[in-house]
N, C-alpha and C positions, 0 to 999 in steps of 0.2 A: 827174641823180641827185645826192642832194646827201653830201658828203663824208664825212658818217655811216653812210655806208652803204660807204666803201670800208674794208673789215677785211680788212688780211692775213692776216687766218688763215681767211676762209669762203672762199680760193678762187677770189676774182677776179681775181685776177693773172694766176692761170695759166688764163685763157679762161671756168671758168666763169658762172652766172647768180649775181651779186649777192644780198642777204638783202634781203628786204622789212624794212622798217618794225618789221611786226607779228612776223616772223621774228628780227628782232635783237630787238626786247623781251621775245621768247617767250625765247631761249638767256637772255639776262639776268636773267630770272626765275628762269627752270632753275638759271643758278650762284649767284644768290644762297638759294637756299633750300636749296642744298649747302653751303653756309657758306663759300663762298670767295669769296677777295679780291679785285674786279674789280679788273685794271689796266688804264686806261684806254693805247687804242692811240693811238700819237701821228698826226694826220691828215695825209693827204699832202696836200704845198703843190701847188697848180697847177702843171703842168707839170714835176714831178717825178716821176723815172722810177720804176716800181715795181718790188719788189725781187722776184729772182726766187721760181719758185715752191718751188726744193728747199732757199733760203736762209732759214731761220727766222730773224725780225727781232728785232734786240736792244734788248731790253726797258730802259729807264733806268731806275736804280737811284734806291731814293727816296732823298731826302735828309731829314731828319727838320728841320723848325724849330726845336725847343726841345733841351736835351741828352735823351739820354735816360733813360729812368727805370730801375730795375728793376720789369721786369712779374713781378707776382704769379702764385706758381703755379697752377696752373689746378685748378678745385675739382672734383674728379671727380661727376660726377650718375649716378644709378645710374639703370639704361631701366625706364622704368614696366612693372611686369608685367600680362601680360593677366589678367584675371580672366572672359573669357567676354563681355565686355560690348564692344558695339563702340567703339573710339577715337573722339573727336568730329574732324569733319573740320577740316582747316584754313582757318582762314580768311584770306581775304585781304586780306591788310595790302599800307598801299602800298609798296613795296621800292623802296629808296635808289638811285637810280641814281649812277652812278661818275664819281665827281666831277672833271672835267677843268682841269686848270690853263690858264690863259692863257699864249698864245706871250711865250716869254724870250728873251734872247737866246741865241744857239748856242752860246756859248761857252761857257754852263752851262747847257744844257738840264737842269734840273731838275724834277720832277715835284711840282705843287703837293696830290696825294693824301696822303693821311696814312697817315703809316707803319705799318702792320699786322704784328705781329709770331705769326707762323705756325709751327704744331708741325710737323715732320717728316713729320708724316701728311698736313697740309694743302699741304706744298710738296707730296710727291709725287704729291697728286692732284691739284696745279696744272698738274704737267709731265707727266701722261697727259691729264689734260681736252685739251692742245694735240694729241697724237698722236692725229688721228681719222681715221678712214675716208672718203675721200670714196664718197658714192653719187651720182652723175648728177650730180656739179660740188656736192653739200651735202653740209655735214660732217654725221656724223652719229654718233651714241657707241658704242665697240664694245660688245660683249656682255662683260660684268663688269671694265668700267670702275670702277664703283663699288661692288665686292661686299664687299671691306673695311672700305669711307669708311662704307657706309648704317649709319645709328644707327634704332632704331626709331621714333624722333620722327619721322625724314625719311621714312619707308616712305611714309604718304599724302599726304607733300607730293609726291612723285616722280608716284605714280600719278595725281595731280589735274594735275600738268605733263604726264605722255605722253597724258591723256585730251584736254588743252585745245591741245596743239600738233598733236595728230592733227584733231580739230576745228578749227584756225588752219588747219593745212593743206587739208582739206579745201573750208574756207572761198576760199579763195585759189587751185581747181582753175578755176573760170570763167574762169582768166584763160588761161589756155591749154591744151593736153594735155600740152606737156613738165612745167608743174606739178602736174597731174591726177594723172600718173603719180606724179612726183615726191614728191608727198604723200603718197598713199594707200601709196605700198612704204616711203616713211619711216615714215609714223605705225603703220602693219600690227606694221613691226618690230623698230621701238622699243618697243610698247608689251609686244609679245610679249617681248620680252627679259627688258625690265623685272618683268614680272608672271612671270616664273620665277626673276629676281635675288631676287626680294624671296620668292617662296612656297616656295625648293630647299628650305628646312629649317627653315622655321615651323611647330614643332609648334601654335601657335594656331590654323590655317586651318581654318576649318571647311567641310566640304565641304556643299555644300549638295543636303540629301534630296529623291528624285523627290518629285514630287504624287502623293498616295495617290488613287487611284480611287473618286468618290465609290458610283458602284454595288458595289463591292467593300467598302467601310465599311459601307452599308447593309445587304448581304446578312450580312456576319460581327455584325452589331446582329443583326439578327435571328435566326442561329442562335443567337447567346446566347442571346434570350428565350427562344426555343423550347426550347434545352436547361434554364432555371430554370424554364420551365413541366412539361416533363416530368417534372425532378426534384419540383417541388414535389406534381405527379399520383401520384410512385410514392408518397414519404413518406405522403401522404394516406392511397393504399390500402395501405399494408404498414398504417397506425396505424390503420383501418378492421377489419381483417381481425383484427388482434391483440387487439381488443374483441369484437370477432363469435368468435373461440376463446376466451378468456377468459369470455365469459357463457356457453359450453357448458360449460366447465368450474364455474362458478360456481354455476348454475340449479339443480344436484343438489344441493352441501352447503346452499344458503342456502331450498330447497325451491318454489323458483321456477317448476321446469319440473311440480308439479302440477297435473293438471287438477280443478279443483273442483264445476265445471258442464259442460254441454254446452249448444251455443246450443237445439235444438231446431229443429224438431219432435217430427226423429227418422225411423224408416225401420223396413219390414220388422214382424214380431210376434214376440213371446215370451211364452210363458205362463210365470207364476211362481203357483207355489201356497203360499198363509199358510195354516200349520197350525195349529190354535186352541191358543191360549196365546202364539204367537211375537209377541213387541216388538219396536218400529220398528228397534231395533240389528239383529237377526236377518235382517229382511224387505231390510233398507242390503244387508247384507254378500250377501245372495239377489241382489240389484239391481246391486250393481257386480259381480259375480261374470259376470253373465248380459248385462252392456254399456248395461243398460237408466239406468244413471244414472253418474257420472262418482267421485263419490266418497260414502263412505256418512255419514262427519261431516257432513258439506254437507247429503246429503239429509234427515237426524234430527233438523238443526237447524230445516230447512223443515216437516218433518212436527208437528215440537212446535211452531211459530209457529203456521201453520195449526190447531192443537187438535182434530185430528181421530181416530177411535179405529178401531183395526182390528179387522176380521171375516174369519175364516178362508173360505176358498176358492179356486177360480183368477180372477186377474185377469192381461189381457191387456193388457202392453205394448208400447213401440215402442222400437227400440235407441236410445240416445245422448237420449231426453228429458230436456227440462230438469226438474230438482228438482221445480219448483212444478206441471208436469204428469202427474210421474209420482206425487207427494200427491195430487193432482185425482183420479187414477183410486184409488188407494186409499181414499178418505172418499167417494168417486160422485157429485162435485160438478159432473161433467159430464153425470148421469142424462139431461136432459133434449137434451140429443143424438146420446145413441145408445141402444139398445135393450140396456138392462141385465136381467137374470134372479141371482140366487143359488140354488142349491141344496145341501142339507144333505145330507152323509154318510148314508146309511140308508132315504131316499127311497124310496120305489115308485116303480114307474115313471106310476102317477098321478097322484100326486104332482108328480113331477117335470114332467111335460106341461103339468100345468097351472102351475106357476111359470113355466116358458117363454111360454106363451102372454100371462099378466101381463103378463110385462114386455117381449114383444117385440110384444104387440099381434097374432100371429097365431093364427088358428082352433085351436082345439080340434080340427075335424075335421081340419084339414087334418096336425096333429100325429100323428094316433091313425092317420091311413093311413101316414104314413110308419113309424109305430111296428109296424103291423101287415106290412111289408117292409122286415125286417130284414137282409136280406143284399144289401141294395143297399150299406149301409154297411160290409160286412167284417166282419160277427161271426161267429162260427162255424156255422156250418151245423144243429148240435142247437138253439140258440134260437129259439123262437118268436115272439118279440118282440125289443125293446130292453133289456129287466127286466136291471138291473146294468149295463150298460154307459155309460149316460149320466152322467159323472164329475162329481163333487163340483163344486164351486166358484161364485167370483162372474165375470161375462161381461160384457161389453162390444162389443155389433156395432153397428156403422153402420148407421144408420138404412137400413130398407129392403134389410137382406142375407137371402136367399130362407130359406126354412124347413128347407130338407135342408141348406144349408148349416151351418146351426147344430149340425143334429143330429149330422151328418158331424162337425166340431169337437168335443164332447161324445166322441163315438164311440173318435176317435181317440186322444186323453188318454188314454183306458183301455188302447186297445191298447198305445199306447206305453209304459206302466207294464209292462205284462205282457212285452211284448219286453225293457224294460229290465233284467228280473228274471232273463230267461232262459225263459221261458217262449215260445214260438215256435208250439208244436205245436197248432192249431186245438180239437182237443179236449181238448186238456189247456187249454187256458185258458177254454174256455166252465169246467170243473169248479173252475178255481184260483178265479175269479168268484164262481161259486157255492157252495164253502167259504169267501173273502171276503165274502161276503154274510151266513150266519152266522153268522163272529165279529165283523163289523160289529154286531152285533145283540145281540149276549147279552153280551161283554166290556167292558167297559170299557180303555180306551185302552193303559193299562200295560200287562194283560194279554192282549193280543192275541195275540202270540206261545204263551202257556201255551194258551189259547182251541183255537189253531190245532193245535198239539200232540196235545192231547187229541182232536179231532175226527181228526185222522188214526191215533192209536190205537185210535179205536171202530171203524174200517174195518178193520181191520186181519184177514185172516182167521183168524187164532190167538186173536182174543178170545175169551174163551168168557164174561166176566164181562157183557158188553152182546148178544155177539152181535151184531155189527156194524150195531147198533143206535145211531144218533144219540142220539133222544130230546130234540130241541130243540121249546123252547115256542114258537116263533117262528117257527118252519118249519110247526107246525100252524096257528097263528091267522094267516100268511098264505096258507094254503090257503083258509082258513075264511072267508077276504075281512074280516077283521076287527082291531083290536090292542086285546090283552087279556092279562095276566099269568096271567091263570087260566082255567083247563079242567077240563071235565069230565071225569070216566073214559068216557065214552062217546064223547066228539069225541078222543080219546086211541086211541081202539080201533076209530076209522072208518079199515080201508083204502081205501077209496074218496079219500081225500083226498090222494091225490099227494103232499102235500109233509107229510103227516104221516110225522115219523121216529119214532113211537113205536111206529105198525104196520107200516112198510116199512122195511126194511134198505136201507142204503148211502144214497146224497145225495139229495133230495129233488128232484124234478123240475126245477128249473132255481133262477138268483138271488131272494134273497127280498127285493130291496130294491140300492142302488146304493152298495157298498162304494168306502171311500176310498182313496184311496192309502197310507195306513199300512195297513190291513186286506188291501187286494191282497197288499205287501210279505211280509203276516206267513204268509199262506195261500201266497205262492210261497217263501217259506224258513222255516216254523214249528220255532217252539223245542222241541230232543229233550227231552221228557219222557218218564213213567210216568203221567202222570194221563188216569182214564177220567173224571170228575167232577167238575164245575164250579158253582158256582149262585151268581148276585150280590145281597151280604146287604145295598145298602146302593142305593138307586136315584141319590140324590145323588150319593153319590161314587164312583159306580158299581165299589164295591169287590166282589172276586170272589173267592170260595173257591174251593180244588181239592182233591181227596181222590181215592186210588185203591180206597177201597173205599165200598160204599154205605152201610155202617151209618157210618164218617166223615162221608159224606156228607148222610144225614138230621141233622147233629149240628147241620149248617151251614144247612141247610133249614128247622131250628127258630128259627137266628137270623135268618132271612129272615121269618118268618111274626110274630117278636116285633118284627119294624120296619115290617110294616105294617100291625099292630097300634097301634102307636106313631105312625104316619104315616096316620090313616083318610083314606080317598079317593084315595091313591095308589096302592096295587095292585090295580088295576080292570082 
C-alpha cells in the first residue's frame, strides 16, 4: 500500500480498512469544492509507530516565506437568485491537489504549503470536517455538518459529489461484500442527508407534477368539444326560432301572410249565380266570399287580362281554384269539355228542355219523360210537370253526367231558394213558384216587389174592386200555347183556358214559365202595397205603372198603346 494512503484521520490506525485511491481523490474533491484549505498530512516514515486512535495528530503550523502582507477584505458577492430557470451544472475543472513540501530537516519541520489565510467560518468548518462519524471503520459526514458553510453556488457541486461518490462506491462493491455493504449504506446516506441539507428550506424547489393521464386529456378534449358544439346547436336554434316568431309577427303588418291564389284544381262544387248587370268586382267579392277563389283583386285582375264579358246565370265552381280557372268557367272557355246549357229567367219549360238538350247533347225524349215525372225530383205534389222549377242559369256537367242528374241539379237550385226564403210547406211553394212565375213575366226587375204586392192584393177576399181577379196577359197567352201582347175580348172571356186570370178567380193553374231567383225572393216576401194595378209602359226599359184605381190605370194604358205606336212591330 503505498504511503499516501496512510491518513490519520480515515481510520487506519485504529484497525480499520484503508481509503482506496479513488476514495481519497473523491474526499479531496469534496473539500476542495467546499472551499477549504487542504493541509497536507505529514507521511509516516517506515517503521514509525502510528499514533494512537483517540490522539488527534498535530498539524504543523505554516510558516509563511515572504513577510506578510495585509489581506484585502473580502468582497462580499451577493447568491445569485433563482428566477425559475435551472442553475447550469458545474463543471469539472481540474482541482489543485495539496501541495506537499519535501522532507526538512526535524529541527524545523516546516511546511512548504502556502499559507492560506481563513475566516472564522472556514476555520470552524475545518475543525468539524475532522469530527466525523465513523461507519464500518469510514469516515463519513454527520448530518448538517455543512448547513451553515453551504452558499448556493456550492448546493450542485455537493449534489454532483454524493451522486459520483455513491457511484465511486458502488463502483468499488466487486471488490468485496465488506465494501458492497460499505458503499451502498454510505452513498444511500449521505446523499439522503445531503438532499434534505440543501432542500429543508428552499422555497425554489420545484416539486415535480404527476404525469397527466393521456386518456384523461383526451376524454376532457372532448367533452369540451362536445360542450362548444352543443352551445353552438342551442345558439343556432334559439337564433332559428327568433326569426320563425318574428315573420309571424311581421307577415300581418307588411301583408305577407295574404293569399292571392290558390294552386288549384280545386275540390267539391259551388254554385254561384251572376245576376245581370253584376261586374267582375261583385262576381270577386261572390267568389271569395264562397272559397271558390283566394282573393278577389287577383281574380279582376285575371278576369280583365283574359277580356272576357259576363252573362248572368248560375255557374258551377270548384273550392280553392285558381284565378285563371275560375275566368275559364266564367267566359265558357272550357265549353268543349264538358256539357254546358244557359238558360234565361222566364223560360217555359219547352224551352228550357230543349236548351238542355243543345248543349248537353241529350234526347229530347229522353228529357220530356223525365219532365212528365215530376216527383221523382221533390216538387210538390200539385205539379204536373217541371214548369217553374228548372232554375235560371249557365251549367257546366262533365261530359257524359246522366240526364236526371242534371234535372235533379236544376230542381234543386229552386228548392233551395224557396227553403232559404222560409218557405218549407210543399204547397205553399208549388203557389210562391207560381206567383214568381208571373211577376217574372209582366215586371220589370225593379219592380218586382210592387208586382208581387199587388198580385197578393187581387187575392185577397175583401177585394171588391178586381174581385179576386188577377187579370194577367200572360197567364192567358200561356194557356193559349202562344206569346203575344194582345188579346182578344174573346180569348179574355174563355173559361175553358185554365190559366186564364181574367175569367177564373185566384192563381192560374200552375207556373207560367221558370222564374229567377230575384222573382222567387220577391213572391216569398212582396213589398206591402195598396196597388191592384200595374201595366208596363215601356218594353225596353221595362218600366211599369201602378195605380189603385182603374180609371188611373187606363191613363197608364194610353201611354202603353202610344209606345207601341211609336215602336211598330213590337207589341205583337
Amino acid at each position: 500500500m503505498s504511503p499516501v494512503n496512510n491518513d490519520p484521520s480515515s481510520g487506519a490506525a485504529s484497525g480499520g480498512m484503508p481509503l482506496t485511491r479513488k476514495e481519497l481523490r473523491a474526499r479531496e474533491r469534496f473539500l476542495a469544492t467546499q472551499n477549504h484549505n487542504v493541509v497536507p498530512v505529514p507521511e509516516a516514515t517506515p517503521g514509525e509507530a502510528a499514533a494512537p486512535a483517540n490522539v488527534e495528530p498535530e498539524l504543523p503550523r505554516p510558516v509563511p516565506a515572504v513577510p506578510p502582507t495585509p489581506a484585502a477584505p473580502p468582497v462580499p458577492v451577493d447568491p445569485p437568485v433563482s428566477q425559475g430557470k435551472p442553475e447550469p451544472e458545474a463543471t469539472s475543472e481540474p482541482v489543485a491537489k495539496p501541495v506537499v513540501a519535501p522532507p526538512v530537516p526535524s529541527a524545523q519541520p516546516v511546511s512548504a504549503a502556502v499559507p492560506v489565510v481563513e475566516s472564522p467560518s472556514a476555520a470552524a468548518a475545518t475543525e468539524e470536517q475532522h469530527a466525523e462519524v465513523q461507519v464500518d471503520g469510514v469516515a463519513a459526514p454527520e448530518a448538517g455538518t455543512h448547513e451553515d458553510q453551504l452558499e448556493p453556488e456550492h448546493i450542485d457541486a455537493e449534489r454532483v459529489h454524493a451522486d459520483h461518490v455513491h457511484a465511486e462506491h458502488a463502483e468499488e462493491s466487486v471488490h468485496g461484500d465488506h465494501f458492497e455493504e460499505h458503499d451502498a449504506h454510505y452513498g444511500f446516506e449521505a446523499h439522503e442527508e445531503l438532499h434534505d441539507e440543501l432542500h429543508h428550506d428552499d422555497p425554489h424547489h420545484v416539486l415535480i407534477a404527476p404525469v397527466e393521464n393521456t386518456a384523461s386529456k383526451a376524454a376532457a378534449k372532448k367533452a369540451r368539444r362536445r360542450r362548444r358544439v352543443l352551445a353552438l346547436l342551442i345558439t343556432l336554434g334559439v337564433f332559428v326560432a327568433a326569426i320563425a316568431i318574428g315573420a309571424q309577427f311581421l307577415k300581418p303588418l307588411l301583408g305577407m301572410d295574404k293569399v292571392t291564389d290558390y294552386p288549384g284544381p280545386g275540390t267539391g262544387s259551388v254554385n254561384i249565380t251572376v245576376a245581370e248587370g253584376s261586374g267582375p268586382k261583385v262576381v270577386a267579392t261572390t267568389l271569395v266570399q264562397n272559397g271558390v277563389v283566394a282573393d278577389a283583386d287577383a281574380f279582376v285582375k285575371e278576369f280583365l287580362s283574359e277580356g272576357g264579358e259576363l252573362s248572368p246565370g248560375e255557374f258551377t265552381f270548384r273550392t280553392q281554384m285558381k284565378n285563371s280557372d275560375a275566368v275559364a268557367v266564367l267566359v265558357n272557355k272550357d265549353a268543349s269539355k264538358v256539357m254546358y246549357f244557359a238558360l234565361s229567367a222566364g223560360l217555359r219549360i219547352n224551352e228550357s228542355l230543349e236548351a238542355i238538350s243543345k248543349g248537353s247533347g241529350i234526347p229530347m225524349q229522353e228529357l220530356n219523360a223525365l219532365n212528365q215525372a215530376p216527383g221523382q225530383f221533390g216538387v210538390p205534389a200539385k205539379a204536373k210537370n217541371l214548369e217553374g222549377f228548372l232554375a235560371p242559369g249557365e251549367y257546366r256537367f262533365a261530359l257524359g253526367t246522366p240526364a236526371k242528374d242534371i234535372i235533379q241539379k236544376l230542381v234543386t237550385t229552386t228548392l233551395d231558394e224557396l227553403k232559404s226564403q222560409g218557405i218549407t210547406d210543399s204547397a205553399k211553394q208549388y203557389d210562391t213558384v207560381t206567383i214568381a212565375s208571373i211577376v217574372q213575366a209582366e215586371g220589370g226587375q225593379a219592380d218586382y216587389g210592387n208586382v208581387a204586392g199587388a198580385i197578393y192584393n187581387r187575392l185577397k177576399p175583401n177585394n171588391v174592386e178586381t174581385s179576386g181577379l188577377i187579370q194577367s196577359d200572360a197567364t192567358v197567352t200561356y194557356g193559349l200555347g202562344k206569346k203575344s201582347f194582345h188579346l182578344t175580348e174573346e180569348e179574355k172571356a174563355d173559361k175553358s183556358n185554365t190559366y186564364n186570370t181574367y175569367a177564373n178567380v185566384g192563381l192560374p193553374a200552375g207556373p207560367i214559365g221558370s222564374p229567377g231567383k230575384t222573382a222567387i225572393d220577391a213572391a216569398a216576401k212582396p213589398t206591402q202595397n195598396e196597388y191592384l194595378y200595374w201595366v208596363t209602359i215601356n218594353l225596353d226599359t221595362k218600366e211599369t205603372k201602378f195605380s189603385k184605381t182603374l180609371a188611373e190605370h187606363n191613363t197608364y194604358v194610353a201611354q202603353y198603346n202610344a209606345w207601341c205606336q211609336a215602336n211598330a212591330g213590337r207589341c205583337v
